[in-house]
Z-matrix of the N, CA and C atoms (Angstrom, degrees):
N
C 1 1.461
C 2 1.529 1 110.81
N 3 1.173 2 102.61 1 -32.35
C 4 1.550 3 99.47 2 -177.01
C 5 1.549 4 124.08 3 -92.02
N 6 1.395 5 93.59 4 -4.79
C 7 1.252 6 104.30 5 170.12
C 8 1.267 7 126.05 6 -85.28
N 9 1.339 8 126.97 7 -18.14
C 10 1.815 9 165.87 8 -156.41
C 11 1.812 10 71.40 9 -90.37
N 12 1.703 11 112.65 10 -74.51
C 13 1.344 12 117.09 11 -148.14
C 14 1.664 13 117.07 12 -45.90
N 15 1.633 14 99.81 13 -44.80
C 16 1.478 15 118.03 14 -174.00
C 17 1.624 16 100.07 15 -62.72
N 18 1.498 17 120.96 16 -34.02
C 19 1.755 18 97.60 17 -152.67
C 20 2.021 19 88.68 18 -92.24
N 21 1.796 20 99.55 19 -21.82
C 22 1.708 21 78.12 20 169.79
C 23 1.780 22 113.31 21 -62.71
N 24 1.350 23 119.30 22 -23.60
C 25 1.383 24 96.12 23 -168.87
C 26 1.558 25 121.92 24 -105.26
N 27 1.851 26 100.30 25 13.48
C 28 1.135 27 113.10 26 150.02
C 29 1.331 28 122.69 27 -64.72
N 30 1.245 29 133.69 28 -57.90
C 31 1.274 30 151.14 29 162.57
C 32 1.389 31 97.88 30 -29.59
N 33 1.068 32 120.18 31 -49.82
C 34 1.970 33 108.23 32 -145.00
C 35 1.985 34 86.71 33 -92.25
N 36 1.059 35 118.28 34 -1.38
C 37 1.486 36 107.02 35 171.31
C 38 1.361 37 123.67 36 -85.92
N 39 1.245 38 125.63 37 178.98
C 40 1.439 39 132.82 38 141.20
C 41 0.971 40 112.36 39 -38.46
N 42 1.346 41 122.31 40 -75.74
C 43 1.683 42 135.18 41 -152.76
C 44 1.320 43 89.99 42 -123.07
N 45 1.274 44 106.46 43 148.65
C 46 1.883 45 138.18 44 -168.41
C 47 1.702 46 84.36 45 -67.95
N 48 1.489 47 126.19 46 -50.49
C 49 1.403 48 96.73 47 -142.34
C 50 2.134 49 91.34 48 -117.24
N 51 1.342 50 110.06 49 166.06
C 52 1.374 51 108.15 50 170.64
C 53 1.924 52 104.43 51 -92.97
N 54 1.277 53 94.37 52 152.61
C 55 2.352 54 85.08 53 172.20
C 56 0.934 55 77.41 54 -124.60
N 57 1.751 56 93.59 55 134.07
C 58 1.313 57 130.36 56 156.66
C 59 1.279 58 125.74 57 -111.71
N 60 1.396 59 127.27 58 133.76
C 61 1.587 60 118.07 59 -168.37
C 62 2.131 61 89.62 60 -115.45
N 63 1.557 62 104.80 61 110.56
C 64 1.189 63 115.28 62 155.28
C 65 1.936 64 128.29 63 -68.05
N 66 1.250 65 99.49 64 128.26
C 67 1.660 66 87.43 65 -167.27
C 68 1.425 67 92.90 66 -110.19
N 69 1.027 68 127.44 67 140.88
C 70 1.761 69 138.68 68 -176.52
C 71 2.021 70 103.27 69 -104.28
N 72 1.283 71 103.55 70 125.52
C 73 1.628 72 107.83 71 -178.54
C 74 1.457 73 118.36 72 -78.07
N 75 1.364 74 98.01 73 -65.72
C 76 1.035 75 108.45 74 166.27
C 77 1.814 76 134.33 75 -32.08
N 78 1.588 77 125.37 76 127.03
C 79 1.457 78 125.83 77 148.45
C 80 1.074 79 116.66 78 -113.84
N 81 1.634 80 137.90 79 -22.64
C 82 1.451 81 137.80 80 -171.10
C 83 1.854 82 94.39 81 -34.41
N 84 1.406 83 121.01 82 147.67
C 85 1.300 84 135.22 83 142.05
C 86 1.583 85 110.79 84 -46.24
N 87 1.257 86 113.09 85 162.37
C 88 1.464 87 100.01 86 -157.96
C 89 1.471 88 151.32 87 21.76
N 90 1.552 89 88.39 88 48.43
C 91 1.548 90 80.23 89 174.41
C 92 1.035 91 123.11 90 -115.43
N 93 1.508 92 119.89 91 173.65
C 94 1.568 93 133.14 92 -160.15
C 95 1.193 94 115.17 93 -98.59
N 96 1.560 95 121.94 94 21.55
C 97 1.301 96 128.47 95 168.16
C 98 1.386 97 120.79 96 -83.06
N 99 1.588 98 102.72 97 -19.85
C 100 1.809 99 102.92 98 -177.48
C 101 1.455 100 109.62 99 -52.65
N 102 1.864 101 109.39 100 -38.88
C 103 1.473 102 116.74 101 -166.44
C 104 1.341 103 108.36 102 -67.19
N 105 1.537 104 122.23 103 -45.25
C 106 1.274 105 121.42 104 -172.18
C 107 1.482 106 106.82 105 -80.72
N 108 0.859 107 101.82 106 3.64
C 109 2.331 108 95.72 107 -176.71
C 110 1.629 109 85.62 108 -103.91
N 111 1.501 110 121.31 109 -67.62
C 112 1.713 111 94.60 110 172.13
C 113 1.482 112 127.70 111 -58.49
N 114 1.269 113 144.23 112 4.30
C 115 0.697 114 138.60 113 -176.21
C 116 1.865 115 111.69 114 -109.07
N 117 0.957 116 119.53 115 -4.26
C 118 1.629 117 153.21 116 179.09
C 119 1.664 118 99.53 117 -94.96
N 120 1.541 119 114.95 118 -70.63
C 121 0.977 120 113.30 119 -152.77
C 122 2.254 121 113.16 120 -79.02
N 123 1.535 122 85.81 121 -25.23
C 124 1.674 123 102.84 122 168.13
C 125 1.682 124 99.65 123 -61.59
N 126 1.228 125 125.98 124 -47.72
C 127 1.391 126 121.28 125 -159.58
C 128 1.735 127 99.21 126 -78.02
N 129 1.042 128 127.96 127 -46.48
C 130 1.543 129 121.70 128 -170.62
C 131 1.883 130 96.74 129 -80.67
N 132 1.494 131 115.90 130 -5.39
C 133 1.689 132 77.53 131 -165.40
C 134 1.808 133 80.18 132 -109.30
N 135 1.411 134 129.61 133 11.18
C 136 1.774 135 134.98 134 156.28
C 137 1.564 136 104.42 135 -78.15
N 138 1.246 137 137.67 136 -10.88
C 139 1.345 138 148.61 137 173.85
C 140 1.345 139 129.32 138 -109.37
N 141 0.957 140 99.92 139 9.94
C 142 1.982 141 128.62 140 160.60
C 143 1.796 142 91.52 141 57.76
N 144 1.832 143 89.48 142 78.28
C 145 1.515 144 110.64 143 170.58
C 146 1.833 145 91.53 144 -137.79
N 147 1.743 146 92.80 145 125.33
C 148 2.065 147 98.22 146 152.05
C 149 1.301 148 93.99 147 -82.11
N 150 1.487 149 80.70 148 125.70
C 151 1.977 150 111.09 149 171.60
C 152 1.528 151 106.74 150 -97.87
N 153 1.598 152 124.64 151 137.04
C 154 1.099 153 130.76 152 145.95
C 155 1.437 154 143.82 153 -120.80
N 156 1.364 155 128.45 154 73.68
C 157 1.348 156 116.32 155 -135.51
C 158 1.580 157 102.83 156 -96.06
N 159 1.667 158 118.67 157 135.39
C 160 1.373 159 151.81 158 172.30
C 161 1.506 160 99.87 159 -84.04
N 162 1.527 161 104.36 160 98.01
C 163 1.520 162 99.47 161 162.87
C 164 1.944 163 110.87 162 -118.02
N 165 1.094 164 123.70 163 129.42
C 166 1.324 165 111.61 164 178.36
C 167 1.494 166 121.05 165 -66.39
N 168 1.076 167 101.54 166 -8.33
C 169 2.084 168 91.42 167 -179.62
C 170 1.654 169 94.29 168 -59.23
N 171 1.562 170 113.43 169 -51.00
C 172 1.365 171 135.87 170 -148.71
C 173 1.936 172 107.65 171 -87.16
N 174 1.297 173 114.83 172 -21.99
C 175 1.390 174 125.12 173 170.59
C 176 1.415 175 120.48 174 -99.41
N 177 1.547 176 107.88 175 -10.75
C 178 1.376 177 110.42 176 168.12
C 179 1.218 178 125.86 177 51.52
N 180 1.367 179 147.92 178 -2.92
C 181 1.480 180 130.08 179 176.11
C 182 1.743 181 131.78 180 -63.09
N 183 1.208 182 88.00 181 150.39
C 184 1.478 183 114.07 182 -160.13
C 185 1.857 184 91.61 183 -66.94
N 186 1.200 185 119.41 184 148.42
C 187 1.592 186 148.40 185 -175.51
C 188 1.792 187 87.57 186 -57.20
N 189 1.326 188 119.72 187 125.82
C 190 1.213 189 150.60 188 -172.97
C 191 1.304 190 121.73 189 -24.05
N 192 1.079 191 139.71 190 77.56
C 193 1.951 192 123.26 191 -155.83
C 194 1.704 193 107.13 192 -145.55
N 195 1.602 194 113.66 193 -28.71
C 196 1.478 195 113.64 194 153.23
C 197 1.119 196 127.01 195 -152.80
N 198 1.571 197 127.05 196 90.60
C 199 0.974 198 130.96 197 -162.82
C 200 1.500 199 115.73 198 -74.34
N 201 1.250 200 141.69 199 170.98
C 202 1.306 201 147.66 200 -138.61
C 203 1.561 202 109.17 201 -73.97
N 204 1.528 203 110.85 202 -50.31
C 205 1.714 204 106.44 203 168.71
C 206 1.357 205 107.76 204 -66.45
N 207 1.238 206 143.10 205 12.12
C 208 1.602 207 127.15 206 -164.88
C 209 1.573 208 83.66 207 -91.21
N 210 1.682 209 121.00 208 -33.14
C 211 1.818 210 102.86 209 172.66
C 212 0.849 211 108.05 210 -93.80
N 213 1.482 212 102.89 211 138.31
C 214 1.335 213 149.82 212 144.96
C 215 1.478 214 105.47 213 -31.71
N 216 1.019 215 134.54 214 -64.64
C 217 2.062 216 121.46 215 165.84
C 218 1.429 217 96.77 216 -113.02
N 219 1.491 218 113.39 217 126.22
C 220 1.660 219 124.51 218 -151.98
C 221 1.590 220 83.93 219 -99.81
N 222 1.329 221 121.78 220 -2.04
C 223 1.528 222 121.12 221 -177.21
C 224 1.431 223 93.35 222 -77.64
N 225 1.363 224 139.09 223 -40.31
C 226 1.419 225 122.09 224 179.47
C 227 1.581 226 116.67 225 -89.37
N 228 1.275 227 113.73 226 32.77
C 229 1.524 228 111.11 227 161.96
C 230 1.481 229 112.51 228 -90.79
N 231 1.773 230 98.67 229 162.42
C 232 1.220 231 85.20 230 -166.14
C 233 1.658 232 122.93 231 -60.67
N 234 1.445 233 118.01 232 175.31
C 235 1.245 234 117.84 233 -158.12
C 236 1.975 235 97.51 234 -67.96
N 237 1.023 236 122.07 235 -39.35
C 238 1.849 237 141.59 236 -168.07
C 239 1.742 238 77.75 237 -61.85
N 240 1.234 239 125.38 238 -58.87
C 241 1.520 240 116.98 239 -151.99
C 242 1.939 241 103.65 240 -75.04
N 243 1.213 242 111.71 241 -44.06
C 244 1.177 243 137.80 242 139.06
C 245 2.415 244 115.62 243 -12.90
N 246 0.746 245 105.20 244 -62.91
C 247 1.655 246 119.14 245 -173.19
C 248 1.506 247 99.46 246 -93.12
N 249 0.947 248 105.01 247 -44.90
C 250 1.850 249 106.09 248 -170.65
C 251 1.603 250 97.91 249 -67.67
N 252 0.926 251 107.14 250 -57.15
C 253 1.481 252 122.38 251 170.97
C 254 1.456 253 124.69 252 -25.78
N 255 1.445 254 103.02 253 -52.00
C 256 1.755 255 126.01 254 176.58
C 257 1.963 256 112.38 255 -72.32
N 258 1.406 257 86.45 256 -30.40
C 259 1.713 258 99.74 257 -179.61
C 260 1.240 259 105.42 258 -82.66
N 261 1.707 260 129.78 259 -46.85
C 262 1.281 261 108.71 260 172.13
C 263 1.644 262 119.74 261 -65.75
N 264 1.281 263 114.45 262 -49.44
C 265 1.880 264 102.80 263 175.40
C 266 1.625 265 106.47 264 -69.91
N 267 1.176 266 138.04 265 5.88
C 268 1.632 267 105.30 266 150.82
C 269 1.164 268 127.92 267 -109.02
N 270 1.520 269 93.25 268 3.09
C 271 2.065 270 93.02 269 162.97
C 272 1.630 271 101.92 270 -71.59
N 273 1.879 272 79.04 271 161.48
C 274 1.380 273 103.65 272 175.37
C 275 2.008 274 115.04 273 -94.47
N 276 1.428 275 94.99 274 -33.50
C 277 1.404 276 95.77 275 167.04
C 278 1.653 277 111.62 276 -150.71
N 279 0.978 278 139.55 277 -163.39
C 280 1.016 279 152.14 278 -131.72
C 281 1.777 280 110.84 279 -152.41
N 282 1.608 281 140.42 280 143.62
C 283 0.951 282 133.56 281 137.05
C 284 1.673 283 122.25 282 -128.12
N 285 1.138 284 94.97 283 148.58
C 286 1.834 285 84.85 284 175.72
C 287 1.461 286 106.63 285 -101.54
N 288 1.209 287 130.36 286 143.81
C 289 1.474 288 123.71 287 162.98
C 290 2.015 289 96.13 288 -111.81
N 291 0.894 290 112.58 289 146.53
C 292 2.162 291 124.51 290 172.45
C 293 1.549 292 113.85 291 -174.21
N 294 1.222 293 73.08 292 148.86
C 295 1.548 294 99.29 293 160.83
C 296 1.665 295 112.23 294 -92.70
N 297 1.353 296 116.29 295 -150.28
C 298 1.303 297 127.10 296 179.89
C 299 1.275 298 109.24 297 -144.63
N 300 1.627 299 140.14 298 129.72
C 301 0.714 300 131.87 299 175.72
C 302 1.929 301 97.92 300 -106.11
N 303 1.547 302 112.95 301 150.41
C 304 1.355 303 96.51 302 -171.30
C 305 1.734 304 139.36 303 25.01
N 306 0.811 305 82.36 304 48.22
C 307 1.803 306 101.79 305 -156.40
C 308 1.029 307 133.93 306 33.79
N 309 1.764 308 108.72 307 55.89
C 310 1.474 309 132.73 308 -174.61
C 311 1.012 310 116.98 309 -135.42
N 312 1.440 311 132.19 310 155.03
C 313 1.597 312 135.54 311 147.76
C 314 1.695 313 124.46 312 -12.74
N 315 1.139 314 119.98 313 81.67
C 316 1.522 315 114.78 314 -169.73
C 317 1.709 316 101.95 315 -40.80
N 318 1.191 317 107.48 316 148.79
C 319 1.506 318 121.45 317 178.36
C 320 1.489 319 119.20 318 -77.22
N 321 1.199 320 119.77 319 -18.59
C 322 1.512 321 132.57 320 169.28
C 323 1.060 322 104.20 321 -79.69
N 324 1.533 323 130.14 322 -16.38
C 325 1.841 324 119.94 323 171.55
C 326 1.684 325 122.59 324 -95.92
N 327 1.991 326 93.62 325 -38.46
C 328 1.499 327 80.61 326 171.44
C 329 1.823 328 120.20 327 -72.85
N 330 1.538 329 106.62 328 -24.18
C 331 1.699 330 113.32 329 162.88
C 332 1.393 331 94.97 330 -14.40
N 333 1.365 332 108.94 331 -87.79
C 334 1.189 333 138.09 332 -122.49
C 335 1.775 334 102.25 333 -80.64
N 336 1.576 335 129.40 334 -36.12
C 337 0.906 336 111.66 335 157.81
C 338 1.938 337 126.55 336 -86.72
N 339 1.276 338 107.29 337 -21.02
C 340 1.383 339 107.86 338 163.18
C 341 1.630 340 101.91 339 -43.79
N 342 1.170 341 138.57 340 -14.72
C 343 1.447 342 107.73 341 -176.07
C 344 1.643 343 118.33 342 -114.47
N 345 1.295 344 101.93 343 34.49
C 346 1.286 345 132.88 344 -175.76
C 347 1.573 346 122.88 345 -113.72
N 348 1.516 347 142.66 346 142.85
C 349 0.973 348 109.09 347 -173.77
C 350 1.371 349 116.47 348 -82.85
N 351 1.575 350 151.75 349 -159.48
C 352 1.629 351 139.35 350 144.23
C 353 1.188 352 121.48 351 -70.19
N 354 1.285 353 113.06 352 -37.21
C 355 1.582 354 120.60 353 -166.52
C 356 1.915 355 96.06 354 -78.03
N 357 1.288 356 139.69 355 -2.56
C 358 0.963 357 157.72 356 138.77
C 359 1.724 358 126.42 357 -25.66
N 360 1.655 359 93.67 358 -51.77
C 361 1.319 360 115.82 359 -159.88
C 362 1.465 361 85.40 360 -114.62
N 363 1.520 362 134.02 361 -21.78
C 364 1.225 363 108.32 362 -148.16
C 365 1.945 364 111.81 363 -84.32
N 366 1.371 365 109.33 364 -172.24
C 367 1.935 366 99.16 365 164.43
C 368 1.544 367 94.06 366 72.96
N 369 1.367 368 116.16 367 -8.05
C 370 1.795 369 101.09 368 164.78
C 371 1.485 370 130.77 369 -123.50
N 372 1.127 371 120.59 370 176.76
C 373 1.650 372 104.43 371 160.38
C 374 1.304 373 130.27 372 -114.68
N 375 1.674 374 113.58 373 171.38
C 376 1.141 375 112.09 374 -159.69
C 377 1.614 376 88.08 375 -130.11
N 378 1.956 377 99.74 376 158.02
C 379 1.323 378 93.38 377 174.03
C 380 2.176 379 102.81 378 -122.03
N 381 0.688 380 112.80 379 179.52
C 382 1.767 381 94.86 380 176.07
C 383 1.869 382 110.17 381 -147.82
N 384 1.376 383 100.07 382 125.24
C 385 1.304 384 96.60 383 -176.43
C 386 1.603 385 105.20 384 -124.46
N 387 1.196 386 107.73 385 128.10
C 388 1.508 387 106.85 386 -168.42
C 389 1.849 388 107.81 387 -124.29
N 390 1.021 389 116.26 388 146.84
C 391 1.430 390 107.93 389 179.10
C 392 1.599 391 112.27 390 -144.07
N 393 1.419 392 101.75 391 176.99
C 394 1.927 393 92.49 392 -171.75
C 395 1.574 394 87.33 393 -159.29
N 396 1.374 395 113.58 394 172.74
C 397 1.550 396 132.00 395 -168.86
C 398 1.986 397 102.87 396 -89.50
N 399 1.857 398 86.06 397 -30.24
C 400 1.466 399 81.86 398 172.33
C 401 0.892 400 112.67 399 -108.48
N 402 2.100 401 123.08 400 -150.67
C 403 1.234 402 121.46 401 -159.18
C 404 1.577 403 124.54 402 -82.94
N 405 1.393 404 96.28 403 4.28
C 406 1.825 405 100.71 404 -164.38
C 407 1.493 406 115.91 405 -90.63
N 408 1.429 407 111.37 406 -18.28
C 409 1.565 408 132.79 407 160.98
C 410 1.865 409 94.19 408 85.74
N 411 1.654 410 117.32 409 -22.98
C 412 1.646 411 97.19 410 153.83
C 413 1.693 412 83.10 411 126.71
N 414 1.741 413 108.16 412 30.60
C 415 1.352 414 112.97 413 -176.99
C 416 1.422 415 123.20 414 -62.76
N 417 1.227 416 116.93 415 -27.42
C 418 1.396 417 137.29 416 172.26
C 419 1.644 418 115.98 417 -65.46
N 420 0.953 419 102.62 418 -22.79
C 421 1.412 420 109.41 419 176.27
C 422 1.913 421 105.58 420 -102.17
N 423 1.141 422 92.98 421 -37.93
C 424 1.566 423 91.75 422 172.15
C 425 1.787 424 111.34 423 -67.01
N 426 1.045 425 127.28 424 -8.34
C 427 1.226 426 138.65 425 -166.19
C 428 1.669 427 108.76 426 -91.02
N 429 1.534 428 104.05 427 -42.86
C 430 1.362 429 115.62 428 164.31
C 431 1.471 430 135.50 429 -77.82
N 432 1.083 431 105.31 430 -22.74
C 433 1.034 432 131.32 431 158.43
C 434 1.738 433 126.31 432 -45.32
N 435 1.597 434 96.10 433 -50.77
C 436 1.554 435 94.81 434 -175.98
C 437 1.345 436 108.81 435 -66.01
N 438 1.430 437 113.13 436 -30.53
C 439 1.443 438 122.79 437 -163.10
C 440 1.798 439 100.31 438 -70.39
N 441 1.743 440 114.69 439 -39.15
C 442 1.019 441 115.13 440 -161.19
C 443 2.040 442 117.08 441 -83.75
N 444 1.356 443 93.44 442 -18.88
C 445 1.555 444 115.25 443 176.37
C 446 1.565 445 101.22 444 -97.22
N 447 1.077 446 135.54 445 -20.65
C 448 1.441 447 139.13 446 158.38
C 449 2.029 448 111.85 447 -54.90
N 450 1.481 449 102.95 448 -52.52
C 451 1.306 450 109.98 449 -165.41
C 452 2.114 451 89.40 450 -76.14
N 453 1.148 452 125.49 451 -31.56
C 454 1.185 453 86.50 452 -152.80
C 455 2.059 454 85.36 453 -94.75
N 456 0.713 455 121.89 454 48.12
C 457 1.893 456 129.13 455 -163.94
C 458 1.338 457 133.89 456 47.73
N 459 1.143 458 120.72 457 33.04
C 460 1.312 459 134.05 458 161.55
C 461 1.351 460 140.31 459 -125.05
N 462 1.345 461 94.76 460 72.13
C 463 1.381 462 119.18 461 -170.74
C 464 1.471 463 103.21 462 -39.08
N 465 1.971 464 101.66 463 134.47
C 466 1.758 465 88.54 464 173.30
C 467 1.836 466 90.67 465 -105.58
N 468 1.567 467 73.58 466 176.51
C 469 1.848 468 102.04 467 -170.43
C 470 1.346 469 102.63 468 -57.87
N 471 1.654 470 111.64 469 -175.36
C 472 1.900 471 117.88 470 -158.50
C 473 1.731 472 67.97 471 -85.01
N 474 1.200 473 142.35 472 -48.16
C 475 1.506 474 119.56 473 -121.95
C 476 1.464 475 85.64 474 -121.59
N 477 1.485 476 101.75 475 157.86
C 478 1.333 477 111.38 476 -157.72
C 479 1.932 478 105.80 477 -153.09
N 480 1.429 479 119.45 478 102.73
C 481 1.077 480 129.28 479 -136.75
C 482 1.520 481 87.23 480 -105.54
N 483 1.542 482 116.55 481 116.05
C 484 1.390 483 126.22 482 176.33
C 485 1.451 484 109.20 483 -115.28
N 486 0.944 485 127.61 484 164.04
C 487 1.471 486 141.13 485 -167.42
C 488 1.023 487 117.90 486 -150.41
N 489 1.554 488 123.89 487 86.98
C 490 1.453 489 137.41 488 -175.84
C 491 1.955 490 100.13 489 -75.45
N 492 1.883 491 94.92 490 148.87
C 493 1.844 492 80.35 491 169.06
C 494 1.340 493 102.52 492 64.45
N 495 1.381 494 130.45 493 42.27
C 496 1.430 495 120.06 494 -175.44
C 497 1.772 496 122.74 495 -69.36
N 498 1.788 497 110.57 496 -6.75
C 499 1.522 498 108.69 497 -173.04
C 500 1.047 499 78.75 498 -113.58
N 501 1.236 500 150.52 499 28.56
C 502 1.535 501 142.68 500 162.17
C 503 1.602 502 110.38 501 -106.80
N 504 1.492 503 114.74 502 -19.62
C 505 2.083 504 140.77 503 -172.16
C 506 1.246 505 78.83 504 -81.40
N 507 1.465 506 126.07 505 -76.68
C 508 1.338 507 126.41 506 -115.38
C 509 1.978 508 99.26 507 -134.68
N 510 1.135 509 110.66 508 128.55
C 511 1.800 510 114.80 509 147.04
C 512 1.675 511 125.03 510 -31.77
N 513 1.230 512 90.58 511 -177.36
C 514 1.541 513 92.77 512 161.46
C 515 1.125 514 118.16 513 -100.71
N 516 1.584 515 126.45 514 11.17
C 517 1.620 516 122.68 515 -159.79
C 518 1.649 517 83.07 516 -133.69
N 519 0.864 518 104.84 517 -17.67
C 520 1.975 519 106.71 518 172.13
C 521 1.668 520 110.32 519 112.44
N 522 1.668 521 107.49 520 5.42
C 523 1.085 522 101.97 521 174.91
C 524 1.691 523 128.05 522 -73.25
N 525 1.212 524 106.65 523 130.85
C 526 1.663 525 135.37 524 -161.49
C 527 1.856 526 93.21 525 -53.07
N 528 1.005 527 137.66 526 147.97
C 529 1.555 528 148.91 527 -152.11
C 530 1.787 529 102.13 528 -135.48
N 531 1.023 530 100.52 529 -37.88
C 532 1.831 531 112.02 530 -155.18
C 533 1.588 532 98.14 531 -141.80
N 534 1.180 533 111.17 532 176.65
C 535 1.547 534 124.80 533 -168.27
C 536 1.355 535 100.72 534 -99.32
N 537 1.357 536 129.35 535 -38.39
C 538 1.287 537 130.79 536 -159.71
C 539 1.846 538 88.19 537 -64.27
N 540 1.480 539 139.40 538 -37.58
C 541 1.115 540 132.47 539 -177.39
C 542 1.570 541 112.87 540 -56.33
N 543 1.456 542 119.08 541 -44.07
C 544 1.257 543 121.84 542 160.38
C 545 1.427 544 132.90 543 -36.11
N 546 1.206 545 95.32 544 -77.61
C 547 1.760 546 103.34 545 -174.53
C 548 2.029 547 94.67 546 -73.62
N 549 0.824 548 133.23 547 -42.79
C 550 1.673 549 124.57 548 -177.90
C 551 1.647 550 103.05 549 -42.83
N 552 1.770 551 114.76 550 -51.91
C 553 1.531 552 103.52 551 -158.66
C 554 1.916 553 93.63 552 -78.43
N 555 1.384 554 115.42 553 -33.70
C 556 1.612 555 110.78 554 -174.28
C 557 1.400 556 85.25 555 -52.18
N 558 0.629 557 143.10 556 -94.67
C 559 1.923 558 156.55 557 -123.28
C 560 1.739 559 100.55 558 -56.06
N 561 1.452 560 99.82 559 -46.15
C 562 1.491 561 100.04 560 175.31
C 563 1.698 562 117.53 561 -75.66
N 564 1.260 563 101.79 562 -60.01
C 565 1.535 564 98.85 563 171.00
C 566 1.563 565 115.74 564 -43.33
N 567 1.270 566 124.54 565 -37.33
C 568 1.636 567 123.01 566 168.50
C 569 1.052 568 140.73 567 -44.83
N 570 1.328 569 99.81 568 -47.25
C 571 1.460 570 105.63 569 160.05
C 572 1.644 571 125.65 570 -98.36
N 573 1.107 572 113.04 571 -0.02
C 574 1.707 573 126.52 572 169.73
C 575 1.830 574 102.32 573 -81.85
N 576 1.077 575 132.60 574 -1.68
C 577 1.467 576 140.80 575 -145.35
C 578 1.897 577 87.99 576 -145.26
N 579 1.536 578 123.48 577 -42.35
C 580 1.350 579 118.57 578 162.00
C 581 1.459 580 106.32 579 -55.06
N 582 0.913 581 110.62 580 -80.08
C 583 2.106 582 130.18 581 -178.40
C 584 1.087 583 90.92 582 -24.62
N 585 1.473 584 125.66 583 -90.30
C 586 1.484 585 135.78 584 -164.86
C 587 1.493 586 117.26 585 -40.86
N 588 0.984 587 115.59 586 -20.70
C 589 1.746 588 115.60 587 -178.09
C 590 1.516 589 103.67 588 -105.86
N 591 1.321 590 113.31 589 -8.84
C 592 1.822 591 96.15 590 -170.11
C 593 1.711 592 83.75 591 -110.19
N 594 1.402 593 118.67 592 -29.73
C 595 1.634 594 91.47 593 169.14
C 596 1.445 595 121.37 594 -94.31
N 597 1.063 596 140.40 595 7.14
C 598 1.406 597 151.09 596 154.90
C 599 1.617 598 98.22 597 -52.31
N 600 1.526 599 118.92 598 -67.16
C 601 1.021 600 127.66 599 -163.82
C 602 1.774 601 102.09 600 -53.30
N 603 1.335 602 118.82 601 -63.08
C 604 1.406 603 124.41 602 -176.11
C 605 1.122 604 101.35 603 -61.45
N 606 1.643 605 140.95 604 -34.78
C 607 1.364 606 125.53 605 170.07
C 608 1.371 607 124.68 606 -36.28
N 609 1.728 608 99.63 607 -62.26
C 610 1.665 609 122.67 608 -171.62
C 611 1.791 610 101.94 609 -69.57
N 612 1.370 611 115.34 610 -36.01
C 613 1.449 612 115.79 611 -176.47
C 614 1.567 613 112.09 612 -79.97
N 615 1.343 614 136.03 613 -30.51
C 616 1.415 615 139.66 614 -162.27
C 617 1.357 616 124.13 615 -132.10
N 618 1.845 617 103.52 616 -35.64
C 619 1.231 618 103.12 617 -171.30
C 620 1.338 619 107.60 618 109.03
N 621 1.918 620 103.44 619 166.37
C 622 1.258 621 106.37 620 162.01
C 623 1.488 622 109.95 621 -95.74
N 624 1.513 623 118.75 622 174.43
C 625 1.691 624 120.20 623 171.39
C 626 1.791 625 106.00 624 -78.74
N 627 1.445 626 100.35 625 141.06
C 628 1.347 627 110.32 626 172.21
C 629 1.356 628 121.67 627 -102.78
N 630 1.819 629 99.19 628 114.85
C 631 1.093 630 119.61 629 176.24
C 632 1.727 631 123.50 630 -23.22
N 633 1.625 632 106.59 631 117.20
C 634 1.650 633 121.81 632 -165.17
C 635 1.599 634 95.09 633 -69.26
């Protein structure tokens, strides 16, 4: 059924596929985010999604000091701030994958979009999947989150797909263990794939509002 759903709302677009830029929280060494970011990013790009996934081990930027509007011609930023940049304004929506560090926003994720502008991110949606080793799946961080993907304009979806026991969910290659991995990413991707097509559409049809 849900597969029926995606190719009707392929059809009803412009373009066959939605882009999504996945952002990875996690940097600790060993962590258990590799499984859940492939395992995220396999499921939306089998559901006729362009995937782009932002991981900071692999984008490397330096601890917060000039983020992309601080130049004056954004053509001489660096080239990384430069590309990332182009990937967040041509997605259509957004996902977060995290953990929690102290039961917060890991600091390698807000880095990484603090150096971005909002109006960048904003006019789309976001979906947020957070997970933990224990039973809370990393809700506390998903909690901050809304507030923090809210402020920069990309509201995430009502539902919010956590994953308690995350090496007990998932493989090392991201393969799904249990059912609850199933129906959690459909349910979220469903309505992240609603959002994304009805504001795409008003994007390309109306525009965004200009700042009062």
């Amino acid at each position: 059924m849900y597969r029926a759903y995606v190719r009707q709302l392929a059809m009803s677009t412009k373009e066959a596929k939605l882009k999504v830029v996945v952002f990875l929280g996690s940097s600790r060494e060993g962590r258990l985010g590799d499984r859940v970011a492939k395992f995220v990013t396999k499921y939306l790009e089998s559901t006729n999604h362009e995937v782009h996934l932002i991981d900071p081990v692999l984008l490397k930027l330096p601890l917060l000091e000039k983020p992309l509007l601080f130049y004056p011609d954004q053509s001489k930023a660096p080239k990384v701030l430069q590309e990332t940049d182009k990937l967040i304004q041509d997605a259509d929506a957004f996902v977060v994958v995290s953990c929690e560090y102290n039961h917060c926003i890991p600091p390698a994720l807000s880095n990484t979009l603090d150096h971005f502008p909002p109006q960048h991110f904003s006019w789309k949606p976001s979906g947020i999947v957070t997970y933990s080793a224990g039973q809370f799946g990393g809700m506390r961080c998903a909690m901050q989150l809304r507030c923090m993907l809210g402020e920069l304009g990309c509201l995430s979806v009502s539902n919010i797909f956590g994953i308690p026991k995350v090496h007990e969910a998932l493989d090392e290659q991201g393969k799904p263990l249990n059912d609850h991995m199933k129906t959690g990413i459909n349910t979220l991707v469903t309505q992240l794939d609603w959002h994304a097509t009805a504001m795409k559409r008003q994007r390309e049809t109306v525009g965004i509002p200009t700042p009062s």
